[in-house]
N, C-alpha and C positions, 0 to 999 in steps of 0.2 A: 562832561567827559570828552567832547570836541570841542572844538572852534566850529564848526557845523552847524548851525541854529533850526530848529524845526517848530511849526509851528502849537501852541496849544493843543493836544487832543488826549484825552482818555485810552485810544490804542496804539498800542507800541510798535512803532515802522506803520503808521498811518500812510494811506493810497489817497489821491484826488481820483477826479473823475476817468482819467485817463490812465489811471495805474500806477503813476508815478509816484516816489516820496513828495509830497511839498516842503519845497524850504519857505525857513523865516530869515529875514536879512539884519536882522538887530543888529548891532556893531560890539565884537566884541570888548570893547572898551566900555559901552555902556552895563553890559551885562557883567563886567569889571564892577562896575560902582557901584550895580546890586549888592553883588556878593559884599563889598565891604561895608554896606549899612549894615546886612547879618552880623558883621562883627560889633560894627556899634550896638544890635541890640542884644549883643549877648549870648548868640542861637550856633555862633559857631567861635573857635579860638585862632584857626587856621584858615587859609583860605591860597588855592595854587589852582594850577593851569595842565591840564590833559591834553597830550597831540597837537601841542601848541608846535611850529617848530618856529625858527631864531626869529625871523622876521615878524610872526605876532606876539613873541615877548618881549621883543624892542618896545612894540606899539605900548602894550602893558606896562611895563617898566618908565616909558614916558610920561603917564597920567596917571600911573596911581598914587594915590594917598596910604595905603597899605601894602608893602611889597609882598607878591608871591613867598609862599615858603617851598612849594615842592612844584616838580615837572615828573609827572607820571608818561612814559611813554612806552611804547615794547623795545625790551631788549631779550637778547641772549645771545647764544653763540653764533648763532645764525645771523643774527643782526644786531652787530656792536653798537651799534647808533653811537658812535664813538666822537663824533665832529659835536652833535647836537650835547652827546654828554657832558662834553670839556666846555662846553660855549655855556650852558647852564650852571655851570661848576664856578666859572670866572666870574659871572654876574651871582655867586651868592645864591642860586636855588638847587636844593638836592633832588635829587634824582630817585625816582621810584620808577624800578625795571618788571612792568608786566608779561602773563607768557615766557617766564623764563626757562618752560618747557615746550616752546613752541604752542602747538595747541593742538592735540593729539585726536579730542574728544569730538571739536569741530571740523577741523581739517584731516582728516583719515587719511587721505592723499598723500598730506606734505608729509616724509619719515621727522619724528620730532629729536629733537637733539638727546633726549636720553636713549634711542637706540643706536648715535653713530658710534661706531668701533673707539676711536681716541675718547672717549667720555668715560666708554665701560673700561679700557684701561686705567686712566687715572684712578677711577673709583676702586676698581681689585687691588690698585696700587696701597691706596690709603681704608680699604677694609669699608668700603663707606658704598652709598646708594650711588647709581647714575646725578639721581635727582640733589641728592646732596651735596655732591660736585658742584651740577651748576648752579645753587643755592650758593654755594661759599666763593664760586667764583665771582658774581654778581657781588658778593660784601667786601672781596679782595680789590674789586675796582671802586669801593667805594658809593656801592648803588644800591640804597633800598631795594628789596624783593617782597612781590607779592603771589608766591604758588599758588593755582587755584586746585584747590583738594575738598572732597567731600569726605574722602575715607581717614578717619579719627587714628586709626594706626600711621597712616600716611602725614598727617597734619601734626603729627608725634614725631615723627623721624626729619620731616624739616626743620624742627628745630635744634635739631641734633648738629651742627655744622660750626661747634665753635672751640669743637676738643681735638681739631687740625689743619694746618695750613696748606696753601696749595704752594708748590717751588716754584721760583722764577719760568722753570722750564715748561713745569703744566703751564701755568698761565700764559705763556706764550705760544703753545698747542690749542690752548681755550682759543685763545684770540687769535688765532689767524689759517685755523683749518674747518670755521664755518663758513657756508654758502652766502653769508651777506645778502640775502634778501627778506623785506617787510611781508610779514602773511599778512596782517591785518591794514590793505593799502584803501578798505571804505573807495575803490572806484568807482560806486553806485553813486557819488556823492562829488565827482568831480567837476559839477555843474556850478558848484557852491561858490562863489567868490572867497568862501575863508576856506575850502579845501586844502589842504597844509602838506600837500606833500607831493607839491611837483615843484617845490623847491629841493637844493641838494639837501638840507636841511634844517 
């Protein structure tokens, strides 16, 4: 799910002695040619890159034998990750947009993008959810979406986003009246040699 390697353990966000995460340094290329023996043996059909940004798909794209299908990264209003999208798009990998409700449940703090005022409008506009807005805006640019919902009525109504269009004009209020910053920047991890995002993208 990163380019961030850690090493073997049984507990999730494992501590050394000192407190720290330990990192593992394995090279994401070699952990590249894992994955695609899985496909040799059958165990999976697909095989793609999370949080990669341009400079470790180049790397990927150099030495593999099976090219990526998808780049899962965080998008939404608040962060178009628009340069990374289009760069992904040109080399042939689709894009899958996580958090595209921000992240409400963990960050309490940040306002998430289905309480800003231009979102609730579009949506009274077209009779539709906040959340549904930004579900179809994310499909109007061409970006897989994956909403994280637990509630079965909610996970019902996301699907709902294909019996209306958003106008040139929403989508150009989508796209250029959010605050363009990553919540999910993993700075605990900036230690790492493959930390992926102190590049512009």
């Amino acid at each position: 799910h990163w380019p961030v390697a850690f090493p073997p353990s049984s507990e999730f966000f494992s501590k050394d002695e000192t407190g720290q995460q330990p990192f593992d340094n394995t090279p994401i290329e070699d952990t590249w040619k894992a994955m695609e023996d899985l496909v040799d043996l059958g165990l999976t059909r697909s095989i793609g890159l999370s949080n990669f940004n341009k400079s470790q798909i180049e790397r990927i794209l150099k030495i593999c034998r099976i090219k990526p299908v998808m780049l899962q990264v965080e998008i939404s209003v608040n962060f178009l990750n628009e340069k990374l999208v289009q760069y992904a798009k040109s080399v042939g990998l689709q894009v899958t947009g996580f958090a595209p409700f921000g992240s409400p449940t963990l960050m309490t703090s940040v306002p998430s993008p289905l309480t800003e005022p231009y979102v609730k409008a579009i949506a009274d506009a077209h009779h539709k959810t906040p959340a549904q807005v930004l579900i179809r805006h994310a499909i109007q640019r061409g970006i897989c979406v994956i909403p994280k919902s637990t509630n079965p009525e909610r996970v019902r109504s996301n699907f709902q986003v294909f019996d209306f269009e958003l106008t040139d004009a929403e989508m150009k209020t989508l796209n250029t009246s959010g605050k363009q910053k990553r919540l999910f920047d993993v700075t605990m991890w900036k230690a790492h040699p493959e930390y992926p995002f102190d590049a512009e993208y």
